[in-house]
C-alpha positions in Angstrom: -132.2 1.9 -2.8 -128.4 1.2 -2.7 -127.3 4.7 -1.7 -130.7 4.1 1.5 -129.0 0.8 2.3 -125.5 2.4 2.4 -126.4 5.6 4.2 -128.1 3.3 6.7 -125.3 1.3 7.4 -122.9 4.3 7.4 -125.2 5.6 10.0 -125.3 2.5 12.2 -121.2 2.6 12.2 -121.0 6.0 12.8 -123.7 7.1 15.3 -122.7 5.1 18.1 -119.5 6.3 17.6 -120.9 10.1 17.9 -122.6 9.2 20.7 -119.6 7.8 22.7 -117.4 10.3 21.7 -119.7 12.9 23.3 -120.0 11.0 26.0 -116.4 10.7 26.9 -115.4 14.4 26.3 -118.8 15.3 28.8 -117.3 12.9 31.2 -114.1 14.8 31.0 -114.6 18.1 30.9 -116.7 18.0 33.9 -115.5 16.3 37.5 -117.1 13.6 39.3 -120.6 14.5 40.5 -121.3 11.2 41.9 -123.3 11.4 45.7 -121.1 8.7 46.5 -117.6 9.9 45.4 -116.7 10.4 49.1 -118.0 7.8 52.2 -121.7 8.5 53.0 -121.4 7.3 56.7 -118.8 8.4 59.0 -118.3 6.2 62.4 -116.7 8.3 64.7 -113.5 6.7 67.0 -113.4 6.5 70.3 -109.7 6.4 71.2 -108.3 5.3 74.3 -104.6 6.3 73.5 -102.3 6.6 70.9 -102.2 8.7 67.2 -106.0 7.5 65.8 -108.2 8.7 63.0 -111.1 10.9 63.9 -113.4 8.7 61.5 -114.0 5.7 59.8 -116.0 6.3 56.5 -118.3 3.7 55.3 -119.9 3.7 51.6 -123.0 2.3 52.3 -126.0 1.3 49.9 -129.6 -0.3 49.9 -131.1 -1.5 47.8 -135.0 -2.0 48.9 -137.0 -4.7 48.0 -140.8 -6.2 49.4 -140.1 -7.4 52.6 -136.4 -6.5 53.2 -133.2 -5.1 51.8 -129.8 -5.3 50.4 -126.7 -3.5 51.8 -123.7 -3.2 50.6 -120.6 -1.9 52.6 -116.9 -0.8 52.2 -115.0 0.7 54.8 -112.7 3.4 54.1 -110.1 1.6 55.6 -107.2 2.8 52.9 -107.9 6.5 54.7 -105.2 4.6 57.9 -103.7 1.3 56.1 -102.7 0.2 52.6 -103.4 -3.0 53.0 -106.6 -5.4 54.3 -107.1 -9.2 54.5 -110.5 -10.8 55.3 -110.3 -13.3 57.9 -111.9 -16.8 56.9 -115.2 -17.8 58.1 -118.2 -20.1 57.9 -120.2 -17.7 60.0 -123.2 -15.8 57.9 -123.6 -13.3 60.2 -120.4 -12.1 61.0 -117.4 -11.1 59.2 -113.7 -9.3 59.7 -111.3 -7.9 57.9 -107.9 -7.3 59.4 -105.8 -4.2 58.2 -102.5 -3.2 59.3 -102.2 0.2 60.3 -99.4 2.7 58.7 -97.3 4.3 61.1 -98.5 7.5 62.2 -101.7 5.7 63.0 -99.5 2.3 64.4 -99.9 3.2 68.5 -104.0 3.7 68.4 -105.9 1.8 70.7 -109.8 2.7 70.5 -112.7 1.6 68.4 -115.8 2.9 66.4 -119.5 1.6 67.6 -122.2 4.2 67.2 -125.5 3.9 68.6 -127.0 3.9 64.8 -125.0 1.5 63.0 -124.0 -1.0 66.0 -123.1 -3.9 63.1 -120.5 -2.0 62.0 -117.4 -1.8 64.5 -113.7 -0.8 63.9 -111.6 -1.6 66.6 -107.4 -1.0 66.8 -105.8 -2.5 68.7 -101.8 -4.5 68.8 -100.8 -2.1 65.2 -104.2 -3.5 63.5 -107.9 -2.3 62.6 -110.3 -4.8 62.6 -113.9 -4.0 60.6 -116.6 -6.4 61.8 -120.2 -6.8 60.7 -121.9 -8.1 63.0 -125.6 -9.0 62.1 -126.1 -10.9 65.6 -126.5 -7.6 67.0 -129.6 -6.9 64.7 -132.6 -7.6 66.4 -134.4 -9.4 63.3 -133.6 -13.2 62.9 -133.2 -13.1 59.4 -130.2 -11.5 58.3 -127.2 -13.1 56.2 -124.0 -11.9 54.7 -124.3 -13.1 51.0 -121.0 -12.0 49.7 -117.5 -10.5 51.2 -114.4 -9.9 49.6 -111.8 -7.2 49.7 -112.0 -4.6 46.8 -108.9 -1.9 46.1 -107.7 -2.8 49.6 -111.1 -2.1 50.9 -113.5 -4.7 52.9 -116.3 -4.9 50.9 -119.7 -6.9 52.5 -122.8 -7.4 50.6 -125.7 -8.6 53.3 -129.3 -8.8 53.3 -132.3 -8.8 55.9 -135.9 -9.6 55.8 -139.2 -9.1 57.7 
């Protein structure tokens, strides 16, 4: 009974760390298969003059649920600025981020709306971008931002809507 007892406990110290040492050398040896390892959403720019990026890539995820959904939303923005500050608000349904722009990209002057996504603008403008989400331009009343920060130099916006 006292070499059972001791081979179980041996077994409950040493399994897990069997487990999470195969674990780690899997996550190693292979690369980064994750769907969202790159932006999933790519606003195109419209530029009106000046050096601009072609894109503006969005990581963009729902998450379902009876009678609405959850989004969550970071903008690329570190692919054209090191650097982004979100620019205090009361308002629930709208939100901006201001990042300054590195110099190559310091003259553009255009700005990102696409048919499909119209909430989610990027404007440049005066050495800046500016990433909005705009809910007021969602034609159901009840929509809210419920959480925005700035993540890795990245505007991040968690919002939800209902039927």
């Amino acid at each position: 009974m006292y070499k059972l007892a001791k081979l179980t406990i041996l077994g409950g110290i040493l399994c897990p760390l069997v487990v999470a040492s195969a674990i780690a050398s899997t996550a190693q040896a292979q690369p980064s298969q994750s769907p969202l390892a790159e932006p999933n959403v790519q606003l195109k720019v419209q530029r009106t003059s000046g050096s601009c990026p072609q894109t503006v890539g969005l990581w963009w995820l729902t998450l379902p649920y009876e009678g609405g959904a959850e989004h969550t939303v970071i903008a690329d923005t570190r692919a054209f600025a090191d650097t982004t500050k979100l620019v205090p608000s009361k308002n629930q349904h709208f939100v901006e981020f201001v990042s300054p722009l590195r110099n190559n990209y310091a003259t553009c002057v255009g700005r990102t709306q696409g048919q499909e996504y119209p909430f989610y603008i990027v404007q440049f403008k005066n050495k800046q971008a500016y990433f909005r989400v705009d809910l007021q331009k969602i034609p159901v009343p009840d929509t809210l931002i419920s959480y925005k920060t700035v993540t890795t130099s990245r505007p991040y916006v968690r919002w939800a809507i209902a039927d």
